[in-house]
Each structure stands twice: as C-alpha cells, then as structure tokens.
C-alpha positions as CSV (number, residue, x, y, z in Angstrom):
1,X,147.8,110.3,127.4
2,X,144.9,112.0,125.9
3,X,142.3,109.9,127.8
4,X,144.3,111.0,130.7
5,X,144.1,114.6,129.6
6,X,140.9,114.2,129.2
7,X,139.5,112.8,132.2
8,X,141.7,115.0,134.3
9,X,140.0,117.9,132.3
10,X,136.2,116.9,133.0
11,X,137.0,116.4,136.5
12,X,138.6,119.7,137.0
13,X,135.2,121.4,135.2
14,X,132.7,119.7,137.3
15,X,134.8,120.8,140.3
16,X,135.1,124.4,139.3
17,X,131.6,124.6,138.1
18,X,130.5,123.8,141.3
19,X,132.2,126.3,142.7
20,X,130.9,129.1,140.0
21,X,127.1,128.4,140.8
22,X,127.5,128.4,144.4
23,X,129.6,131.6,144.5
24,X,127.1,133.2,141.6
25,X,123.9,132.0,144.1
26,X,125.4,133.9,146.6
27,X,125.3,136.9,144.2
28,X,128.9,137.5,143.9
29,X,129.2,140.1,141.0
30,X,133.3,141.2,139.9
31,X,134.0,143.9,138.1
32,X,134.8,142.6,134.3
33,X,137.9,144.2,134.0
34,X,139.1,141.6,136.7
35,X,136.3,138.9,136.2
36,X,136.5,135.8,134.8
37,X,140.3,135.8,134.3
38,X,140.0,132.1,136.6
39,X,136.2,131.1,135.8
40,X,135.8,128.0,134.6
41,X,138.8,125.3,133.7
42,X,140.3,125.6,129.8
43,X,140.8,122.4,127.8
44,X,144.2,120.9,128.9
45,X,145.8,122.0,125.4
46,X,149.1,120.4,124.7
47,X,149.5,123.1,121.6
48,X,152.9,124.4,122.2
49,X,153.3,128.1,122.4
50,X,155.3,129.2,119.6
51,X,157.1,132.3,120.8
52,X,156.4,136.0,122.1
53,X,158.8,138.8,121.4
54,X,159.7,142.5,122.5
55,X,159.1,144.0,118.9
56,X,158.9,147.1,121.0
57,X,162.8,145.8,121.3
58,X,163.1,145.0,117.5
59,X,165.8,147.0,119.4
60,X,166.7,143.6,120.8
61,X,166.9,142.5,117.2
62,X,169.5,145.3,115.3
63,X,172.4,146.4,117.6
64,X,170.9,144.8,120.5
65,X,170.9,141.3,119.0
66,X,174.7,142.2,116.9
67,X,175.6,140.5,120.1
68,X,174.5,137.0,121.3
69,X,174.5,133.7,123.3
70,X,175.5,130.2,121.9
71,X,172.6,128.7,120.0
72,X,173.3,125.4,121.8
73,X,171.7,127.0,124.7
74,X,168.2,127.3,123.9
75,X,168.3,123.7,122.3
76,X,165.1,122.1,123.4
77,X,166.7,118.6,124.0
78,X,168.5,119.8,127.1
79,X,164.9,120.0,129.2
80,X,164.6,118.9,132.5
81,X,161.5,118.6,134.4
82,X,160.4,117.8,137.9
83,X,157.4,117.4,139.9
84,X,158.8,119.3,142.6
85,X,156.2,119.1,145.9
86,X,153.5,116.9,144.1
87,X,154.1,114.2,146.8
88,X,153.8,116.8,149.3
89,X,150.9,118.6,148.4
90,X,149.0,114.9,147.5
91,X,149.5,114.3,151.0
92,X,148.3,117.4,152.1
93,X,145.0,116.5,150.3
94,X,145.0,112.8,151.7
95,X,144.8,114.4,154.9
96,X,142.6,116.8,154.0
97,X,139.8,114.5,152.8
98,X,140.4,112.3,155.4
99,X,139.7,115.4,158.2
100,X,143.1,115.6,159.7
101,X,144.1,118.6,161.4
102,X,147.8,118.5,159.9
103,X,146.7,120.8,156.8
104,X,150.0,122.4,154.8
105,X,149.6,125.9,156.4
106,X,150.8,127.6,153.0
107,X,148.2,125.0,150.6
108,X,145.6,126.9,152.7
109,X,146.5,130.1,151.4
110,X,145.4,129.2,147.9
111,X,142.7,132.3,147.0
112,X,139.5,130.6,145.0
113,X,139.6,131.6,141.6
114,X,137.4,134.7,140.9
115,X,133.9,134.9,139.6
116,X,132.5,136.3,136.2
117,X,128.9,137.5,136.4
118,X,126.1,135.8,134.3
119,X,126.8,138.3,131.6
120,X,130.4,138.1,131.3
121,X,130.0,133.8,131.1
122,X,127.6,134.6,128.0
123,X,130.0,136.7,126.5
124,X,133.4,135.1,127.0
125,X,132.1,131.6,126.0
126,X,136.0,130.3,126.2
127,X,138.1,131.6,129.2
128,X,142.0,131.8,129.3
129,X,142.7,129.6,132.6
130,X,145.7,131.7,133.7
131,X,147.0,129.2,136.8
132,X,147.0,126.0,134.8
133,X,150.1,127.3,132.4
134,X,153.9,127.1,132.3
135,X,155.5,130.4,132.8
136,X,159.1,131.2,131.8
137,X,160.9,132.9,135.0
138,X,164.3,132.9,134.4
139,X,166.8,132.3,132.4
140,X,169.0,129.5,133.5
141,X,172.3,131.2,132.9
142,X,171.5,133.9,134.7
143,X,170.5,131.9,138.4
144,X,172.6,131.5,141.1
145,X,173.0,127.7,142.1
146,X,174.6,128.9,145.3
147,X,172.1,131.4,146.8
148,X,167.8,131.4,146.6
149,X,166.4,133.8,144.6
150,X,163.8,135.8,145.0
151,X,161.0,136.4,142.0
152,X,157.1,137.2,141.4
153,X,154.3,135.4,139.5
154,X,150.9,136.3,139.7
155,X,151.0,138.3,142.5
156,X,152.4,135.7,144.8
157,X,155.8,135.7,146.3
158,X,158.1,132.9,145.4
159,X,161.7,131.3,145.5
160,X,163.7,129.6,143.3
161,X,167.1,127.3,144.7
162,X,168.8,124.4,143.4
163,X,168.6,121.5,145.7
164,X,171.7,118.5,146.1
165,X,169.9,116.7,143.1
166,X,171.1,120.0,140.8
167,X,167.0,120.2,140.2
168,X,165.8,124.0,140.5
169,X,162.9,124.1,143.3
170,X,160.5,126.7,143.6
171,X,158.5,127.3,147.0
172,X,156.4,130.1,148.0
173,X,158.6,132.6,149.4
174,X,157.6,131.9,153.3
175,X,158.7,129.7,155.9
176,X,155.4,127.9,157.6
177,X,156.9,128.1,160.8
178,X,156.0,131.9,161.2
179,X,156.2,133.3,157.4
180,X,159.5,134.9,157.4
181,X,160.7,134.8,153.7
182,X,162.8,131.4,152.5
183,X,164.6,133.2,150.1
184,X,166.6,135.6,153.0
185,X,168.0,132.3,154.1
186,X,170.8,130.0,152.8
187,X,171.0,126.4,151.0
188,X,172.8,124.4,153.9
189,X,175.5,121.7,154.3
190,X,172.8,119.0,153.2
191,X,171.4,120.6,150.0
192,X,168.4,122.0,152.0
193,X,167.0,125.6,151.9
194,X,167.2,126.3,155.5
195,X,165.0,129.8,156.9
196,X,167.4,132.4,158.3
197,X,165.0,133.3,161.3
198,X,165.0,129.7,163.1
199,X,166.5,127.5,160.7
200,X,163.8,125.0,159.6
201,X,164.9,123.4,156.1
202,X,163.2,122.1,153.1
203,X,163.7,119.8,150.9
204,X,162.7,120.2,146.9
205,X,159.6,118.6,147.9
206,X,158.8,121.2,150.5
207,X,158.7,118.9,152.9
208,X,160.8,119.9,156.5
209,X,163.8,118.3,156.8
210,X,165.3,119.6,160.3
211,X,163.3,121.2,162.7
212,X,166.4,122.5,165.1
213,X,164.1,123.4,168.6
214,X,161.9,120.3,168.1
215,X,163.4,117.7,171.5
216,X,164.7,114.4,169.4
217,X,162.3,112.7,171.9
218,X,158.5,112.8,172.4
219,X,155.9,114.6,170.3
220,X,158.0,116.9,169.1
221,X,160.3,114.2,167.5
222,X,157.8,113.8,164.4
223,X,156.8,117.6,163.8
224,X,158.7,117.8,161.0
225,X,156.5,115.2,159.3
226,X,153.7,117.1,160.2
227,X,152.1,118.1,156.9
228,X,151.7,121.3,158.3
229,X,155.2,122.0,158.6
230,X,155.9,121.9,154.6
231,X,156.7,124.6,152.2
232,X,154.5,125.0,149.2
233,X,156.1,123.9,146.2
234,X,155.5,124.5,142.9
235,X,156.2,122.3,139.7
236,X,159.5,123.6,137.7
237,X,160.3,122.7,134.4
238,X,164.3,123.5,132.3
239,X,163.6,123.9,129.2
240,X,165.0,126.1,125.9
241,X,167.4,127.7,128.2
242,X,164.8,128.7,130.8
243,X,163.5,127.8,134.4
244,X,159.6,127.0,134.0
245,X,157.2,127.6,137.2
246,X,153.5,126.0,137.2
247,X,151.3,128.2,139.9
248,X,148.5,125.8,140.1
249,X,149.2,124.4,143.3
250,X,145.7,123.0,143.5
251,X,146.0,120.9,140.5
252,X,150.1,120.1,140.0
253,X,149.3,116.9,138.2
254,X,147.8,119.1,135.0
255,X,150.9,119.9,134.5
256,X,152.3,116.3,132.7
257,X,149.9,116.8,130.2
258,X,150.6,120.3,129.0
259,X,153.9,121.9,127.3
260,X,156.1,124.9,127.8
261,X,155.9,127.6,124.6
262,X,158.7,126.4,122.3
263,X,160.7,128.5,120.6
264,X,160.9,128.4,116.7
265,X,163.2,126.1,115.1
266,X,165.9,128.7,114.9
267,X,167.0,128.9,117.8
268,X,168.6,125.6,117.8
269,X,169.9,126.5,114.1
270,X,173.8,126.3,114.8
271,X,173.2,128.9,111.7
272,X,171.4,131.4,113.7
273,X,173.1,133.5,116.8
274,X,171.1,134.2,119.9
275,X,171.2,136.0,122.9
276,X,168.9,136.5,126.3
277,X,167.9,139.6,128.6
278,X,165.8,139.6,131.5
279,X,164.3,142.8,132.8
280,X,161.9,143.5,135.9
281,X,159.8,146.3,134.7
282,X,157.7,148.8,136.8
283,X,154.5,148.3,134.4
284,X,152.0,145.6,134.3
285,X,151.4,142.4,131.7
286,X,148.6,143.9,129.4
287,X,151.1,146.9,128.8
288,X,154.2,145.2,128.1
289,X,152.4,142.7,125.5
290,X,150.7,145.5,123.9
291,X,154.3,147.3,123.5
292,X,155.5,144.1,122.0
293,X,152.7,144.2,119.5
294,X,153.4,147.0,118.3
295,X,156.4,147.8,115.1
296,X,155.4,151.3,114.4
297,X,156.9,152.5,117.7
298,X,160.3,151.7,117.1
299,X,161.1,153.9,114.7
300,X,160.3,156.8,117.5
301,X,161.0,155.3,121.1
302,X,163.8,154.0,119.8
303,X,165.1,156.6,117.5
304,X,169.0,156.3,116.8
305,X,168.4,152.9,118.7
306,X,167.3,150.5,116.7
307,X,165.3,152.8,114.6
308,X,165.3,156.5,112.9
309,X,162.4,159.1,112.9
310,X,162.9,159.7,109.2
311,X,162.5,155.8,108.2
312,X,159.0,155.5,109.8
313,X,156.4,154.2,107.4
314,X,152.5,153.2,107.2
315,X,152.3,149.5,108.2
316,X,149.9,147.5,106.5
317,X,149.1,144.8,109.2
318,X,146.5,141.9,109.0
319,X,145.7,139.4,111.5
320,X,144.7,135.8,110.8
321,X,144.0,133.1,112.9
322,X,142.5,134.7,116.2
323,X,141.6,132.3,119.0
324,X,141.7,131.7,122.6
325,X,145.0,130.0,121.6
326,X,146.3,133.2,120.2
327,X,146.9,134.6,117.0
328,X,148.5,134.8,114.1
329,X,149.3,138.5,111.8
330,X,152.0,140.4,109.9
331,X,152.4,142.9,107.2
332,X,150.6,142.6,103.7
333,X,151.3,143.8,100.1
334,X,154.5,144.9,101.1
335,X,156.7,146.3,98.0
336,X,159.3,144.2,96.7
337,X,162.7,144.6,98.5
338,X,161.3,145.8,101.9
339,X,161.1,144.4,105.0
340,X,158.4,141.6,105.9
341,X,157.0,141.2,109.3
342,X,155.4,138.3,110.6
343,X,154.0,137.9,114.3
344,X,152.8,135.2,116.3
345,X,151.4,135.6,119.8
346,X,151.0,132.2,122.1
347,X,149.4,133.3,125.3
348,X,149.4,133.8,128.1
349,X,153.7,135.1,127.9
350,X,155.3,134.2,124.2
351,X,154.9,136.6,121.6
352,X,157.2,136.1,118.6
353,X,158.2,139.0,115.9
354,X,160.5,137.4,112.5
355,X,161.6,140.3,110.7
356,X,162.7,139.2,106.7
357,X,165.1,141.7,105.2
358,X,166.3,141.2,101.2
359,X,170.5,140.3,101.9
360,X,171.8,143.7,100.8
361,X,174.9,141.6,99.8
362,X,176.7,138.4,100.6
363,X,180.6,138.3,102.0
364,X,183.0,137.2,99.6
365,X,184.3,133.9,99.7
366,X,182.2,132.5,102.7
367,X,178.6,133.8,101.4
368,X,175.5,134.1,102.8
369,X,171.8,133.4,103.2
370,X,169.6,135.6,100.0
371,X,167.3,136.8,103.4
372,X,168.4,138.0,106.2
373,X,165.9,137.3,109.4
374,X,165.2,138.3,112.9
375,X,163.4,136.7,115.4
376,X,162.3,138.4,118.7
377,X,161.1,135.6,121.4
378,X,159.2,137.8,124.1
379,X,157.9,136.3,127.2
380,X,156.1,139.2,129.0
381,X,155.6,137.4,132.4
382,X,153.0,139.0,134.9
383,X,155.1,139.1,138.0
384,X,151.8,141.3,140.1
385,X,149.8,143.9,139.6
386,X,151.3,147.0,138.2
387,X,154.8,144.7,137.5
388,X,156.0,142.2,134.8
389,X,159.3,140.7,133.8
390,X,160.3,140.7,130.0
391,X,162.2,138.1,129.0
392,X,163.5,138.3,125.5
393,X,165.4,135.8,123.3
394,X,166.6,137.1,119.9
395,X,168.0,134.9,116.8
396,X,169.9,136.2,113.5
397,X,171.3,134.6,110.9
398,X,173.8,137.3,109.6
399,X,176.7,139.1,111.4
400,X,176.7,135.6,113.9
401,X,180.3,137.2,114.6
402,X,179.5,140.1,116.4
403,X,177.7,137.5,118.8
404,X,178.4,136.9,122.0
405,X,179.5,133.0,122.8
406,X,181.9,130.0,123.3
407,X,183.1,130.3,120.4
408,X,186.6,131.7,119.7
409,X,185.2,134.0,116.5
410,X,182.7,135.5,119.1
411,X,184.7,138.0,121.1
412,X,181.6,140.0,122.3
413,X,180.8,139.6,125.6
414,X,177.3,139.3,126.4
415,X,176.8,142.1,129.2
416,X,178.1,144.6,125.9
417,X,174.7,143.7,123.9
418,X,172.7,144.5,127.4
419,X,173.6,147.7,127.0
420,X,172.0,148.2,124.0
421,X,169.2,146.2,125.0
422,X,169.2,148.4,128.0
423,X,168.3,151.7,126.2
424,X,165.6,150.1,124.5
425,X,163.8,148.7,127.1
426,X,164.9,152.9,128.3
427,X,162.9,154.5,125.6
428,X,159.9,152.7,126.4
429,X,160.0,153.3,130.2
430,X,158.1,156.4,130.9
431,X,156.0,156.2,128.0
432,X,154.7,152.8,129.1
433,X,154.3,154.1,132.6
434,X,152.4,157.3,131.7
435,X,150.1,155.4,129.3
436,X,149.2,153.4,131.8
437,X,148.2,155.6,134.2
438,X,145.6,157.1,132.3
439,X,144.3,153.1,131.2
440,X,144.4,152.5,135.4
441,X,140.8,151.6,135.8
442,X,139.3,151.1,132.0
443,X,138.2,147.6,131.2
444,X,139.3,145.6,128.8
445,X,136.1,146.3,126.7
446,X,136.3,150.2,127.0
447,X,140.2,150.3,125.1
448,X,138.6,151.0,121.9
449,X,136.1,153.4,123.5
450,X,139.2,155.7,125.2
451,X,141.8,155.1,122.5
452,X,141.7,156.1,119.0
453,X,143.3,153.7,116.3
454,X,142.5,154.4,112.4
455,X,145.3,152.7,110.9
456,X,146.2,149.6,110.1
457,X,149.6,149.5,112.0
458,X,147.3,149.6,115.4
459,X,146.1,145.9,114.4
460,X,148.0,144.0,116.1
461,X,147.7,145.6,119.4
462,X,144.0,145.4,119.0
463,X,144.3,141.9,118.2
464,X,145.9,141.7,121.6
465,X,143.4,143.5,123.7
466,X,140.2,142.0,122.0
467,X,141.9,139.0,123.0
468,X,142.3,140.2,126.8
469,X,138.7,141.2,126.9
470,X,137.5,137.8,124.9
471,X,139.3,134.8,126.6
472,X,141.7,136.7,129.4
473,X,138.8,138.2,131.3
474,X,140.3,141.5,131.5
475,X,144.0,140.1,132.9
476,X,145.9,137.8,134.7
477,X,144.2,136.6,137.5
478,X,145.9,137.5,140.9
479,X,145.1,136.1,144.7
480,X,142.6,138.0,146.2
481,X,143.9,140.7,148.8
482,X,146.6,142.0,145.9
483,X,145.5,145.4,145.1
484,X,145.1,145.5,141.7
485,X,145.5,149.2,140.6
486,X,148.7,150.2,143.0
487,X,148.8,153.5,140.7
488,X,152.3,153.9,142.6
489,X,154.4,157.5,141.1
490,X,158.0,156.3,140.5
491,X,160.9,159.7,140.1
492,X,162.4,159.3,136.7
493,X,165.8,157.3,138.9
494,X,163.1,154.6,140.3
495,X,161.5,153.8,136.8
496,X,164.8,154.1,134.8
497,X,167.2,151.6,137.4
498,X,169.2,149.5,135.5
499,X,170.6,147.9,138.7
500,X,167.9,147.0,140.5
501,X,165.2,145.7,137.4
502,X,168.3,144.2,135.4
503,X,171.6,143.9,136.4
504,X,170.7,142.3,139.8
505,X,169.1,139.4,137.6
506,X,171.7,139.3,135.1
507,X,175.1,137.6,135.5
508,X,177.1,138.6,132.8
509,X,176.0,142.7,134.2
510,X,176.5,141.6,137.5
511,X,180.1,140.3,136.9
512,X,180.6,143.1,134.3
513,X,179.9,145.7,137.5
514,X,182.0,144.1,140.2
515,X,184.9,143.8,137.9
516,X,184.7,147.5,136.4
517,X,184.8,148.3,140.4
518,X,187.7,146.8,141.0
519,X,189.2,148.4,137.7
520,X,188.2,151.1,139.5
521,X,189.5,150.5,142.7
522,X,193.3,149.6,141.2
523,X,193.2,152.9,139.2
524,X,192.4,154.7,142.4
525,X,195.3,153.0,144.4
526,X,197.4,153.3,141.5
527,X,197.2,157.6,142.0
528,X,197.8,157.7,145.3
529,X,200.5,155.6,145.2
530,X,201.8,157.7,142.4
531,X,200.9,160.8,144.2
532,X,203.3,159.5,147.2
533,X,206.1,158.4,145.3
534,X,206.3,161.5,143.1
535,X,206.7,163.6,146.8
536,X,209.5,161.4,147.7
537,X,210.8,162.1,144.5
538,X,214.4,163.3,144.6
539,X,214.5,164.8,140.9
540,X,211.6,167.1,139.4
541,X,211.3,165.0,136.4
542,X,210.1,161.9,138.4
543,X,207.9,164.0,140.5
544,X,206.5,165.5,137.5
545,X,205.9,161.8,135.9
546,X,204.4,160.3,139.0
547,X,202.3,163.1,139.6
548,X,201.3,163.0,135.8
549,X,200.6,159.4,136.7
550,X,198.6,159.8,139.7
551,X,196.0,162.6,137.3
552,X,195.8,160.0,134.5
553,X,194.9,157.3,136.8
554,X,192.2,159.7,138.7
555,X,191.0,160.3,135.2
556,X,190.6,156.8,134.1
557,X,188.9,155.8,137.8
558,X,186.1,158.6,136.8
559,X,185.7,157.7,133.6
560,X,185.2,154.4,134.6
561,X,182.7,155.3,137.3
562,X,181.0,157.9,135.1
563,X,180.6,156.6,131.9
564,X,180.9,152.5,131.9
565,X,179.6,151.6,135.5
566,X,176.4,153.7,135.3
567,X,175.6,151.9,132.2
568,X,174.7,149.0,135.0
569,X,173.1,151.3,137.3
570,X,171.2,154.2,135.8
571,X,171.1,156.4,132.1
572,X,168.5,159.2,132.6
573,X,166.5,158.7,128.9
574,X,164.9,162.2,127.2
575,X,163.7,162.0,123.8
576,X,163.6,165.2,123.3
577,X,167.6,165.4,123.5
578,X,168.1,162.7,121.0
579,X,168.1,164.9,117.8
C-alpha cells in the first residue's frame, strides 16, 4: 500500500509540476493571499486527523453538550466507503487520451489549480493540497434517504442522495444535459436521481441511466452511454457518524490511500455521551477556525451561556508540535484544581478542544470518574467563499443522563440541546461577521501586521493563521470564476436565521418545528371550537367555561408560536441586553 502511495504520489508531482512551470513561464503572478493554496501535490499522508472543535462553542460542551446522541453512533467500525463515479470518470479519461469527442461535459469544468509566484514557492516550501482531502459534510442522521440534498464544498455546488444500493452518492449539483440543478429533482421508482427539467437519471456512478426523448432506435439509442451524458461524481465515504465527500475529481483513486480525521477514542467510550449539530454559517473557513481556536472568548460571547464575564481569566497557552500536519497546544502551569485545556488542530476541517475539570464530587452509590472531561470535535468545512458549515461533535463523561439517546435513562431529546447550541453559535454571529469585514482583503501574512495580540491566550489563534499563511497558501482553494471577497451586508434576521443555516439541515429541529405547528394548529382549532359551543351555550356557566377555554387555548397557540417555534426560526442576539 505504501509503494502504491508512493508511486501514485510521484506521478501526481511530476504532473502538476509541469503544469506550475508552464503557467509560471507564461508569467502568471496570484495574489498570495489566494496563491498557492493548490500548487504543487502534498505527500499522500495516511496520518489520521484527530479532531477539530468549536471551542468558540465550549458552549457546545456545558449546557449545550448536558444533552447528547448515543455514543454508538460515532463508532468508527460502522464506516462505509465507496468509489462512487471512479468507473465513470476513468472512462472519461480513456476517452480523453484516446481523442474521443465523448468528453464528460461536467469533468471539463474542473478549474486548474492556482499558481504561487516564485516567491511564495521559496517561502511555503510545503503546501496544504486542499482537493486531495476528505471533508466531513453531513451528518448521517440528519440526511434524508428519500429526497437529494443540496450542500457546498469549495465553492462548487453539489448533491448528496442515496441510491437503491443504500450507498450515499454525491454529484455535482447539475444535470449535463443543459445544467439545471440535480438536487431540484427526485430519486425515481428505480433508485436513480432523475433531473426535474427533462428527466435524465443517474446512477451512483454518474453514469445516465434513462434518457426519456432519446428514439429506442438509431443513434439516439446509445446516447446515454455517451460519456458525455454522465454526471460528475465524487468519492463518498460513512464514517464516525458522518457522510465524507473527496473533491478531487481529477485524481479519485488518491483517495484509497488516505483517511478521514478520526475522532478521539472517546467517542466510542459507551462511558462518554455525545451529541452532533450542524450549522451553515454566513462567514468563511479561516474565520470560523480561528473562533474555534480561541477559549478566552467564551467567557464574553457567550456570557450566561456557557460562560460568565466575571470568571474570565489570563490563559497561559503554548503550542507544540506545529507542522503542515497541524498542531498541537494547550494551557501551561495551570494551578492545581483548575481547569486544563488541551487542543489539537488536524487540518484542513478537525479541530479538537478536551477540557479537564477536577470532579467537584462523585454521586453516591454509583460514583464517578476523579476528572471530569470535555471534548469539542469541530469540523469547520469551507462550503465557498464568504460561507462554511460547522459541524460539531461533543463528548462528556459526567451527567451522560441529561443526554439525549436510545436509551430509556436519556429522556432529552436531541433538538432541546440545539437550542442551546443555537445561542452559541448566536453570540458569535455578528462579531464574526464584522471582524471579517474589516480582514476582507488582508493576506494571510499581514494578520499580525493589522491585529494586535500581546498575550498568551492569542496563541493559538496565531498558531492557526501562521499555519494558513505557511502551508494553506492564504485559504482554501476555490474554482476559478468564484469571487472570492463577496463582502455581501446581511440585516441582523439574515445572519441570525436559525431556520434556514440550521434547522433546515437538522432532523431532530426539523421534526421538533412541524410538530410544535401542529401543537399549534390543534390549540387554535380547539378555541374556536370552544368559542362556538360556548354561543350555543344554553346556561351562562358553560358559556363562560367554553369561552374561558377558547382564551386559554389562544394563549397556549401564541405561546407556542412566540416563544418555542421561534427558537427554530430566529432569536434576535444583543450582548448588551444580557446583564
């Protein structure tokens, strides 16, 4: 396997090297900021990714995580993988070398990666190759086998659906008939994702199964087999309770010899409770990892939270271990029967955050562990420019009662921890968004230059972003023709919708919504049923009662509008009225 690796890996250098000189004769010259985040192919490292967590949602980890999922689901054991369009794309190439006119329309829309200038190659001697890596996309619970979805990664548009096999496909999110999206359409009678404009279908391959205006006679009996009629498809991988995507469609095979990010051993730990959220978020990659690098935040985004003004301390952070692989860092010295706080960053998405509290006492009886720990698994995902989707996976091993899951001592059902969740991910919002305005257009290299960072507690972040500028080349490499600086202004309702970034993607929410809408519903029948009977009434003591009735079920249908179904939709979030 590793002579595999290996040969696979010179090849792909040669290949992109020759590309690099050519373009760099030519006298192409990219901005660093954006440069190099493609140039040149990384070693095919099989080092798994340990974990990558929204400290910034240590809020995930107090009464956020009080509530989670069944260990059992993040278990590694239960992967899956498939090569999903590798056969179809290796034809495509077949053809390709071959001359053939019947090129995969969508393969040709593969943007060459973009070019570092003779300074930048001298300075980042070992580039992060963002395509060739497995990115987390979705949680598996929270898909929906009977529908596509729609989802981002890199900048390109994609679509996730579960064939007849019960393996999740991914395509490009266009049909290569005439590009109308794949995911507006339907999985069909036969398992196949069929386009809603003229009802071409795929198969998990990509490949066109049914073609219905092509005559069953003549030429246009084999169109379908016409390379140019398949879908792109993109390798997916289950794994640790998540749906894995690989976005090198130009080299699919590189994936068999490198591994998702794993998660720590806790997460399988029957002793440890977990729980998932997924949020889209209206700020990009960089930001969203640096927020996740960062504990001395929470104490003031998330203030009566997960955290308290008053408790706020100096943090005296180290890091160890920094390479294009990641790094390594948490607190030092700290004073005996105080928190500890290790973190672990695994790039380009996991970022991991174990926070070790001192038991402050055991149960009676049924005991407990002498430390108390956290862990916050973060996978900040760079869905396009300006956008990201956090995916966060905590762990505890305390409290495992107040967790959501199957088990018949864990009454809490998951979409109540989201709401907690929810108001972290709420305090960060328009911080995050306003900070990055004023970063829109500084390099990596110029962070240090603009910010100002004397203490210790910054070191992680820095870590981060000396990392971005080292071996990232600035930031996730997107397609050329993406704009990279949308600089879009969001109202306070766009950047703060619950519905939309979360409970949309989220099927506990989702079902939590619709069913608090019917609640809804039944209470507002119920009064004006009441309100009839009680003027049919033929004494004043039923009319009073039914009319009593009909005000107390009015009551109960707003406060169930009001209060509990906005907690899916929107919460306006001001710091300044959180005393």
């Amino acid at each position: 396997m590793q002579a595999c690796s290996a040969a696979f890996q010179g090849a792909s250098v040669v290949s992109h090297t020759a590309r690099h000189l050519s373009a760099s004769a030519e006298g192409t010259q990219i901005d660093l900021l954006k440069s190099g985040s493609a140039v040149g192919t990384q070693k095919l490292q099989r080092a798994p990714l340990l974990a990558r967590t929204i400290f910034a949602d240590l809020s995930s980890a107090f009464p956020a995580s009080l509530n989670a999922a069944p260990a059992s689901v993040f278990v590694a054991s239960s992967e899956k993988a498939t090569a999903s369009g590798t056969s179809c794309s290796l034809r495509r190439r077949r053809e390709e070398r071959k001359g053939s006119a019947g090129i995969c329309h969508a393969a040709a829309t593969l943007e060459s990666p973009r070019i570092a200038s003779d300074e930048d190659r001298q300075e980042h001697n070992e580039l992060f190759n963002w395509k060739q890596q497995w990115y987390p996309v979705s949680l598996l619970e929270d898909l929906d086998p009977s529908a596509p979805t729609p989802i981002q990664l890199l900048g390109r548009p994609l679509v996730l659906w579960k064939d007849s096999k019960g393996k999740w496909i991914c395509l490009e999110d266009k049909c290569p008939h005439r590009l109308a999206p794949l995911s507006e359409g339907r999985i069909d009678e036969s398992g196949f994702l069929q386009c809603s404009y003229h009802g071409w279908s795929f198969d998990g391959d990509g490949k066109c199964a049914v073609i219905p205006q092509a005559a069953s006679s003549g030429p246009e009996a084999a169109a379908n087999r016409n390379s140019r009629a398949c879908a792109v498809a993109l390798p997916t991988r289950e794994f640790q309770g998540l749906l894995w995507v690989w976005p090198d469609t130009a080299n699919p095979e590189a994936s068999f010899f490198k591994e998702p990010a794993s998660l720590p051993p806790a997460f399988s730990d029957p002793a440890y409770a977990t729980v998932g959220i997924q949020r889209d978020l209206p700020y990009a990659y960089d930001t969203l990892t640096e927020n996740v690098a960062d504990p001395s935040h929470i104490d003031f985004a998330h203030h009566k939270v997960t955290g308290r003004r008053d408790r706020a301390r100096p943090l005296n952070l180290r890091v160890e271990e920094a390479s294009m692989n990641g790094f390594k860092g948490g607190t030092q010295n700290d004073p005996p029967g105080k928190p500890r706080f290790f973190s672990e960053f695994h790039p380009p998405c996991l970022f991991v955050n174990r926070i070790e509290i001192p038991a402050p006492f055991k149960p009676p009886v049924i005991g407990g562990p002498d430390v108390w720990e956290i862990y916050i698994a973060s996978y900040n995902i760079p869905s396009a420019p300006g956008k990201s989707r956090s995916i966060v996976i905590s762990a505890r091993n305390f409290f495992q009662f107040l967790s959501p899951g199957g088990n018949w001592w864990q009454p809490v059902p998951r979409w109540y921890e989201h709401i907690t969740s929810n108001k972290v991910y709420d305090g960060d919002m328009l911080v995050l968004q306003g900070q990055e305005k004023y970063l829109s257009g500084i390099s990596a290299k110029d962070y240090g230059r603009v910010t100002y960072t004397p203490t210790s507690a910054d070191r992680l972040v820095l870590a981060f972003r000396k990392w971005l500028h080292k071996h990232g080349g600035g930031g996730p490499e997107f397609p050329e023709g993406v704009p990279l600086e949308p600089n879009v202004e969001r109202s306070r309702r766009e950047m703060l919708d619950r519905l939309h970034q979360h409970t949309e993607v989220c099927s506990s929410c989702r079902g939590a919504l619709t069913g608090l809408k019917r609640l809804r519903y039944g209470l507002m029948a119920s009064a004006a049923l009441s309100l009839l009977l009680s003027s049919v009434a033929g004494t004043l003591p039923l009319r009073l009662a039914f009319t009593t009735g009909s005000l107390l079920a009015l009551g109960m249908a707003a406060f169930v509008y009001f209060k509990l179904e906005q907690e899916f939709i929107f919460r306006d979030y001001v710091h300044a009225h959180i005393e």
